[in-house]
C-alpha positions as semicolon CSV with decimal commas, in nm:
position;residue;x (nm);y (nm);z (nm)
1;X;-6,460;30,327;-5,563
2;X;-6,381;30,351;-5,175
3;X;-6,040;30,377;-5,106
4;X;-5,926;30,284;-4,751
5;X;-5,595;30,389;-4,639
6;X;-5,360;30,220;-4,300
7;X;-5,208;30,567;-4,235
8;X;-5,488;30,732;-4,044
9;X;-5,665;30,681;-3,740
10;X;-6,013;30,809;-3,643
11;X;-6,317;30,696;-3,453
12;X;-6,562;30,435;-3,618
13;X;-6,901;30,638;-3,524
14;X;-7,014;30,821;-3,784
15;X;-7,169;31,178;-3,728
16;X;-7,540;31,228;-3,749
17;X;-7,500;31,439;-4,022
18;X;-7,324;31,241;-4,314
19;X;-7,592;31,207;-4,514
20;X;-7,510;31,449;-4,791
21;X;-7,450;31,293;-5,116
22;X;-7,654;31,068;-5,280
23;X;-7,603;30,692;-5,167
24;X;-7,587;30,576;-5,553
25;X;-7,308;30,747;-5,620
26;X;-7,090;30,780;-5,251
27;X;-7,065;30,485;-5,017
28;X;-6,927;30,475;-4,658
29;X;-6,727;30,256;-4,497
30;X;-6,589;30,288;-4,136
31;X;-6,346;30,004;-4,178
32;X;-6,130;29,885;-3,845
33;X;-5,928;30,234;-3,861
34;X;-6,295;30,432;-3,806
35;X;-6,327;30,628;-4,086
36;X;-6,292;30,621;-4,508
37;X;-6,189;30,807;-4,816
38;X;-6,411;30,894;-4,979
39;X;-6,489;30,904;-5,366
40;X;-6,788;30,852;-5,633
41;X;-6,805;30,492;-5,803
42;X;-7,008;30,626;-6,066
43;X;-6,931;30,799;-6,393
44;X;-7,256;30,814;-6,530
45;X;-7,460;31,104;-6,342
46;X;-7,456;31,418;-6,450
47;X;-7,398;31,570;-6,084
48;X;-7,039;31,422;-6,106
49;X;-6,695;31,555;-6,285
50;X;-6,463;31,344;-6,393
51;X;-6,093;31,496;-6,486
52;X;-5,796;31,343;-6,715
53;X;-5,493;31,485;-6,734
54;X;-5,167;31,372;-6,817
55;X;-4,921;31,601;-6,618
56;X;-4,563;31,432;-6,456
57;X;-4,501;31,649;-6,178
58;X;-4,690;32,028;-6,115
59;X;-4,574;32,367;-5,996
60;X;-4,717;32,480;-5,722
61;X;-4,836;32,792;-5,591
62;X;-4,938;32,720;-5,247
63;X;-5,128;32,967;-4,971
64;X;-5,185;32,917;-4,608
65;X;-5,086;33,051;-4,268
66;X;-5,093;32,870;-3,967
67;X;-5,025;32,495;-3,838
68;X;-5,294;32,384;-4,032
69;X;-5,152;32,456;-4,359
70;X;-4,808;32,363;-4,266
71;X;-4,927;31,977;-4,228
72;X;-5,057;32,039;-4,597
73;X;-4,732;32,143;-4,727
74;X;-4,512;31,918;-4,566
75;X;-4,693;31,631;-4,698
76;X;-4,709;31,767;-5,020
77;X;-4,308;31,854;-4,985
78;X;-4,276;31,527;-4,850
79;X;-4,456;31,351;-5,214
80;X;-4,173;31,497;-5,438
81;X;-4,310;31,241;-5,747
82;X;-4,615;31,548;-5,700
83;X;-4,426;31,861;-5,797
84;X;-4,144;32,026;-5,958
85;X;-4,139;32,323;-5,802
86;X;-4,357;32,479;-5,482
87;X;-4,381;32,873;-5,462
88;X;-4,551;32,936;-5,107
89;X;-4,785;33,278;-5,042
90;X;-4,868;33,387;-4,680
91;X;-5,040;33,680;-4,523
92;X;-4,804;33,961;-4,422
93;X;-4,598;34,011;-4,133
94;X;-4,797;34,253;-3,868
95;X;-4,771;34,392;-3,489
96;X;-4,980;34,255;-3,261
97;X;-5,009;34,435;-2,871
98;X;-4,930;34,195;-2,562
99;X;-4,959;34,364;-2,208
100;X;-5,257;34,563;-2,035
101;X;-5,296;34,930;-2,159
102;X;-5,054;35,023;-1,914
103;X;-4,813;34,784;-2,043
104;X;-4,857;34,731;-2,422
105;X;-4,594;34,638;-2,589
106;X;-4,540;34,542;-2,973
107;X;-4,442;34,214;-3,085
108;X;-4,390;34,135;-3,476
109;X;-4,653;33,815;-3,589
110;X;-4,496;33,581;-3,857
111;X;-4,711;33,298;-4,037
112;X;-4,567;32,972;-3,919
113;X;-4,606;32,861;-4,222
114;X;-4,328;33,117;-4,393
115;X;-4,113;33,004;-4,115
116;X;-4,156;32,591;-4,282
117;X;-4,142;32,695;-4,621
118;X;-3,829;32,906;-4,575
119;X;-3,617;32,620;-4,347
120;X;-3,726;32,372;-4,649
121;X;-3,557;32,668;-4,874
122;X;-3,879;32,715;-5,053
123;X;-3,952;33,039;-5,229
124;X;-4,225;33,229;-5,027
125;X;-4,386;33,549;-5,121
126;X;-4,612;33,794;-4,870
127;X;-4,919;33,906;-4,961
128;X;-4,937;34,320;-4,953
129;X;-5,055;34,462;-4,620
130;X;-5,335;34,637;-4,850
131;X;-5,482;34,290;-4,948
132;X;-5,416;34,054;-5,212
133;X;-5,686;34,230;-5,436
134;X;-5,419;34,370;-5,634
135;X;-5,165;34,147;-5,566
136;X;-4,967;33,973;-5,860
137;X;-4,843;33,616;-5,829
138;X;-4,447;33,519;-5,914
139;X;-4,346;33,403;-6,223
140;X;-4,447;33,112;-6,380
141;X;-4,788;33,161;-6,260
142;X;-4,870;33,505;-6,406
143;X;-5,015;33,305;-6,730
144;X;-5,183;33,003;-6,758
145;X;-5,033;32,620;-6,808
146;X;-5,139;32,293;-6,739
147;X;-4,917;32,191;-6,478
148;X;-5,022;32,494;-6,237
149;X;-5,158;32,381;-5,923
150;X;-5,309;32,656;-5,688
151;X;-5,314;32,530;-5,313
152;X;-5,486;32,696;-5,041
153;X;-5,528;32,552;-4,674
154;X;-5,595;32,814;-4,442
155;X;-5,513;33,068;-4,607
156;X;-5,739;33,392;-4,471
157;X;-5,777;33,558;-4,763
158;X;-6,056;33,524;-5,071
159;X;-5,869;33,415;-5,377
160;X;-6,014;33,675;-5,647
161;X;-6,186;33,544;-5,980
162;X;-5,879;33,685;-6,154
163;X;-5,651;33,504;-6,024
164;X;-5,841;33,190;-5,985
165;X;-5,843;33,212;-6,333
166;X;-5,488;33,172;-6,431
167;X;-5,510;32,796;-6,310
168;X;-5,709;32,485;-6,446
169;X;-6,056;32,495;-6,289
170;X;-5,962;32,159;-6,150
171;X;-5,591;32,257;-6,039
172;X;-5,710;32,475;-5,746
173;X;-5,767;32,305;-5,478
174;X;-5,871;32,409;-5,052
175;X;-5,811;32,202;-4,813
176;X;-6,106;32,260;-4,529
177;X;-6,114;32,108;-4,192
178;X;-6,474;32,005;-4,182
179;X;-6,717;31,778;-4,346
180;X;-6,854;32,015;-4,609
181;X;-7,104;32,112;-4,673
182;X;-7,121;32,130;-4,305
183;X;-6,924;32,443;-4,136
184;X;-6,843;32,658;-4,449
185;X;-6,608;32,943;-4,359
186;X;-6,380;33,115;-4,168
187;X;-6,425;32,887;-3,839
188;X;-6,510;32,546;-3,874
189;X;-6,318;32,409;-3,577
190;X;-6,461;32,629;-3,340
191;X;-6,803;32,580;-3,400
192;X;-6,768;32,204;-3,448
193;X;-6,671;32,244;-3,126
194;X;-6,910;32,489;-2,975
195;X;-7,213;32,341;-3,079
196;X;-7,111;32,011;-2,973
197;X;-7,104;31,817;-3,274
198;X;-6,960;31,417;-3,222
199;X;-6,823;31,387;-3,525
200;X;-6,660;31,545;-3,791
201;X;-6,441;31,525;-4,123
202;X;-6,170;31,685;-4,396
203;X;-6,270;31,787;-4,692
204;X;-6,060;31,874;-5,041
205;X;-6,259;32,057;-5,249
206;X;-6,222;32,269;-5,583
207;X;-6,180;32,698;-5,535
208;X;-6,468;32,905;-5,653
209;X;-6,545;33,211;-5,754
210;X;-6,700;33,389;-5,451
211;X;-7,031;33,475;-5,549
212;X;-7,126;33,115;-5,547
213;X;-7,043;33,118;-5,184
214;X;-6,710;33,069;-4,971
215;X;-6,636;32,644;-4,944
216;X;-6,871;32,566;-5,213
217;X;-6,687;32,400;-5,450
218;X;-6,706;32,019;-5,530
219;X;-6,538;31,783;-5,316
220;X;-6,270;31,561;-5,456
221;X;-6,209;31,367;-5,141
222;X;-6,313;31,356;-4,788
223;X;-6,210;31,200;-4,440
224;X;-6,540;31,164;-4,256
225;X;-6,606;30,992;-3,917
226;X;-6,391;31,158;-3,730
227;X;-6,489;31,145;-3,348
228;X;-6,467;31,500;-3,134
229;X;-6,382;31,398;-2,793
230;X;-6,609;31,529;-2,540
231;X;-6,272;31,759;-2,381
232;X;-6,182;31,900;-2,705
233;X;-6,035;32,214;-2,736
234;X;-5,923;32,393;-3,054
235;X;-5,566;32,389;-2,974
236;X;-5,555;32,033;-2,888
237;X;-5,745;31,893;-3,161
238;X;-5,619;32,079;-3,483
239;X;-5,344;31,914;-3,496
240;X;-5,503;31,582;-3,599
241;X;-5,717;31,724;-3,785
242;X;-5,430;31,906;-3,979
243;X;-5,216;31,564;-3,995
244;X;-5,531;31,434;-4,191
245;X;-5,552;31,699;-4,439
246;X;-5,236;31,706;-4,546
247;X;-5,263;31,343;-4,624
248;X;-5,537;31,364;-4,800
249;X;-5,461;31,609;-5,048
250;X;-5,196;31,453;-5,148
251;X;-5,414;31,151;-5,212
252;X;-5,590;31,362;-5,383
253;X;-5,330;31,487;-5,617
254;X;-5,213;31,165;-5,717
255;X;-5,557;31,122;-5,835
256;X;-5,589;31,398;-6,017
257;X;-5,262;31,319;-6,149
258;X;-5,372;30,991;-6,280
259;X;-5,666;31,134;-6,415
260;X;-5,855;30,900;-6,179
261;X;-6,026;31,227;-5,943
262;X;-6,397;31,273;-5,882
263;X;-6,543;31,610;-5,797
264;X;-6,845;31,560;-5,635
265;X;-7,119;31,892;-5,597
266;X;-7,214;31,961;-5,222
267;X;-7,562;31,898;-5,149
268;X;-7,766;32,259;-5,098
269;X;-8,015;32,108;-4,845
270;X;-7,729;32,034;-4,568
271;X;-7,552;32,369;-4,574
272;X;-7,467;32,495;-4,217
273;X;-7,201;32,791;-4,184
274;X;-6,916;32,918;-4,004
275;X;-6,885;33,264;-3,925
276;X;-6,540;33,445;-3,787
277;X;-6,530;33,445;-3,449
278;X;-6,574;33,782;-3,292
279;X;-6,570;33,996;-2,950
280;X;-6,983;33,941;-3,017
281;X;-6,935;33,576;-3,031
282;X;-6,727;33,543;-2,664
283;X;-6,955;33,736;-2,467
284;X;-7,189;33,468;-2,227
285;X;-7,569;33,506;-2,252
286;X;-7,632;33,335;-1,923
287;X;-8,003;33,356;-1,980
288;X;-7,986;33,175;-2,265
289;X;-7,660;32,940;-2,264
290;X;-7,645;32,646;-2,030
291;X;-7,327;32,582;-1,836
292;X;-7,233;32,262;-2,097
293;X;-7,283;32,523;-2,417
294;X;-7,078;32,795;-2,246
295;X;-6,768;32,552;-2,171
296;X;-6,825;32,406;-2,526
297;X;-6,751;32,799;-2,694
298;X;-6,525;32,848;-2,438
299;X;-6,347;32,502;-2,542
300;X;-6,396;32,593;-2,915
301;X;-6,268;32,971;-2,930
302;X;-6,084;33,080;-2,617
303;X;-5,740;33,057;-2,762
304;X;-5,875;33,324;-3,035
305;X;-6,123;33,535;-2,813
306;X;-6,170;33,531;-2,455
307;X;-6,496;33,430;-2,291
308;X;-6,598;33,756;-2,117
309;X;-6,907;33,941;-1,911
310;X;-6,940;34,249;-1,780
311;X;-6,922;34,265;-1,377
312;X;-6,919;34,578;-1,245
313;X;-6,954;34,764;-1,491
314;X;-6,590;34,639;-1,636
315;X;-6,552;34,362;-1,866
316;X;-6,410;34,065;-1,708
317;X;-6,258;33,769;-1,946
318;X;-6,315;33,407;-1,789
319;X;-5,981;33,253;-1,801
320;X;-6,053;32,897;-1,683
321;X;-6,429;32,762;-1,595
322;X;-6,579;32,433;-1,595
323;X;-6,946;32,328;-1,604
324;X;-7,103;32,157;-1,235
325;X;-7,242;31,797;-1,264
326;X;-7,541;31,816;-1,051
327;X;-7,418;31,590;-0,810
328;X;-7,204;31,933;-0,773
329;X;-7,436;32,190;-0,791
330;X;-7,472;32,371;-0,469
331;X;-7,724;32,310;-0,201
332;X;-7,976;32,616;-0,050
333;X;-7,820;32,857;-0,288
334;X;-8,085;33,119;-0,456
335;X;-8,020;32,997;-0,877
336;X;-8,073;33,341;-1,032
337;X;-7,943;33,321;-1,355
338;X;-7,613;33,516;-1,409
339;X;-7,527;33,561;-1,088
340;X;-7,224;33,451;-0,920
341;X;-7,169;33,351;-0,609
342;X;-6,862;33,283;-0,383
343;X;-6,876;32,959;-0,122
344;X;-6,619;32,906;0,116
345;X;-6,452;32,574;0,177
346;X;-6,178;32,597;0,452
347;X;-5,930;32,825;0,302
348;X;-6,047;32,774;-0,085
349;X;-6,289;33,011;-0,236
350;X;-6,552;32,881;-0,496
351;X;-6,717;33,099;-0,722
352;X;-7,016;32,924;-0,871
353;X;-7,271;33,107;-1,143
354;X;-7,606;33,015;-1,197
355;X;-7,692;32,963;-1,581
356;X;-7,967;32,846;-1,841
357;X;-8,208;32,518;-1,802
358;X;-8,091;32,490;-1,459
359;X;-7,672;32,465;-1,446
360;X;-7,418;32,560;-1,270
361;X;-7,056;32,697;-1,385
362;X;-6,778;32,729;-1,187
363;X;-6,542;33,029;-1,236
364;X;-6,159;32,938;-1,183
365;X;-5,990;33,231;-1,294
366;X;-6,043;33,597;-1,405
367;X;-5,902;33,866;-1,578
368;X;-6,023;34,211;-1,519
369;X;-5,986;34,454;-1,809
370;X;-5,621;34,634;-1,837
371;X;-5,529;34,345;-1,563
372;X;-5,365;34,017;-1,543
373;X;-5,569;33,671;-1,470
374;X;-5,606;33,627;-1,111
375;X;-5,759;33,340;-0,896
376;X;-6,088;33,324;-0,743
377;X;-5,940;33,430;-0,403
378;X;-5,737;33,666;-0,511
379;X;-5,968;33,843;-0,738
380;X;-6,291;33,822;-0,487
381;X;-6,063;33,997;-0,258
382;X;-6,001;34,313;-0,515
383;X;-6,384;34,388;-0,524
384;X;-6,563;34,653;-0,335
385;X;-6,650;34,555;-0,001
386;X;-6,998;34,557;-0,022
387;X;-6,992;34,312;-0,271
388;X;-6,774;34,077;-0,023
389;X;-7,015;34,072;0,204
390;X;-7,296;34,028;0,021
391;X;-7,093;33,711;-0,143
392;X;-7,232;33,792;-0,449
393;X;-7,224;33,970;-0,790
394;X;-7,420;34,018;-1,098
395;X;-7,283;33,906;-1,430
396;X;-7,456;34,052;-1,719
């Protein structure tokens, strides 16, 4: 069965990579709103799980973090035929340091999601600041029942087998914001982004113990076809993506509700992972990255981790760049690769970097380590003078 719904709207293209279930069981349709629901028409192959049930309304315990999970339990507060009750769990409150080591200063980080649950007078529980290894879940969920449902979008923490287990295997439920099994883990977003994928997807799919792997469970529904725009930044396009998962799972509930849900297993062969981002990830290998790949990680992870190179020996973080077209790229300039070099156009500076196969960057904005983000002018101005009159500096 395909089930088309009026309430979203994505691209019609589909990505290259949709092939991962087998046609006979999983058909596609882009329909005039661009992308499909999708579920298995079959009940015959043994790849394929099939649930009944015959529960009203569940109680939920529901996990998550960020804006990503709040569209997920909004529109499952919003389907109150879905639950009877909704317990929400989010990661504790911490410090986080804002300021330059000269002036740090502490500012206290609360999930955006407690603050939804709490103005919708929700009952929301932290997890421990020692982990949720130990942690105990809130009464009624310390024992198992039938109308337990165990929602996680976003969550940042590994469920553990022991509590997995006080829920139905087919009552916990992730909401992922890929196309599984494309982009498992902790950053699927980013690198959709950073390795310039064209399309993408949602994906609902059933919690796991972890030694089969983190997002491997089967899918019960998917959004696919959605289009990445070729400007796309993390910030601006996780909100759609969000507003589509929350819909979703809740068509997803209703059909496990009516006993009418598919799980389908991921296919093995198709597998492609997303690691957490890290201070490793953001640093530029200008022999190897092309000006397009470097604005596409910079796109993808720069509201989470800073591009940065060393110049100088300092680390410098590259606020704001863009890559050249080469009807840009500058004329009788030497094109070493990784180093930059400052052009003057009246009173505007240009700082313009030489990287992989050929490209160009430009630079619009830096921030030296321990300082704030200046502008090219500015900041060419604060370097040695040697370096100013040479007009140029090695980034490595």
């Amino acid at each position: 069965m395909i089930f088309r719904s009026t309430a979203f709207s994505c691209s019609k293209r589909f990505p290259k990579y949709l092939n991962q279930h087998d046609p006979s069981n999983v058909r596609r349709t882009g329909g005039i709103f661009g992308y499909s629901l999708r579920y298995s028409s079959s009940s015959t192959s043994t790849s394929i799980s099939t649930l009944t049930t015959n529960i009203d309304r569940y109680k939920i315990l529901f996990c998550g973090s960020d804006e990503f999970s709040v569209a997920s339990l909004k529109a499952v507060h919003q389907a109150k035929d879905l639950w009877e009750s909704i317990d929400v769990v989010v990661p504790p409150e911490r410090e986080i340091g804002r300021g330059g080591k000269h002036h740090k200063s502490l500012e206290k980080y609360t999930p955006i999601l407690r603050q939804f649950a709490e103005s919708n007078d929700l009952a929301t529980h932290s997890v421990p600041q020692k982990g949720i290894k130990t942690w105990s879940p809130p009464s009624p969920f310390t024992s198992t029942d039938p109308s337990h449902l165990l929602l996680t979008a976003s969550f940042g923490h590994i469920i553990p087998l022991r509590l997995l287990k006080l829920f139905p295997e087919d009552h916990r439920l992730n909401v992922h914001p890929s196309l599984l099994p494309r982009w498992r883990g902790a950053a699927p977003v980013q690198w959709t982004i950073a390795t310039g994928d064209e399309g993408t997807g949602v994906s609902v799919q059933r919690l796991v113990k972890y030694s089969l792997g983190v997002d491997a469970g089967d899918i019960i529904g998917s959004v696919e076809n959605i289009d990445v725009p070729g400007d796309a930044t993390y910030n601006n396009f996780i909100p759609h993506l969000a507003e589509l998962g929350g819909r979703l799972l809740v068509d997803a509930l209703r059909k496990l509700r009516d006993g009418t849900a598919t799980f389908i297993p991921q296919n093995r062969d198709q597998i492609t992972f997303a690691p957490k981002i890290t201070h490793e990830t953001a640093q530029i290998k200008w022999s190897e990255q092309s000006a397009e790949e470097i604005d596409r990680l910079h796109r993808g992870i720069h509201h989470q981790v800073p591009l940065w190179s060393c110049i100088l020996s300092t680390t410098a973080h590259l606020v704001s760049l863009r890559p050249l077209e080469p009807s840009e790229y500058p004329v009788d300039v030497p094109s070493e690769v990784g180093t930059a070099r400052l052009l003057k156009q009246g009173k505007h500076r240009r700082l313009y970097v030489s990287c992989a196969k050929g490209t160009w960057l430009e630079v619009l904005e830096v921030q030296m380590a321990g300082k704030k983000a200046l502008g090219i002018k500015e900041w060419w101005n604060g370097l040695p003078k040697d370096v100013r009159d040479k007009g140029e500096v090695k980034l490595y």
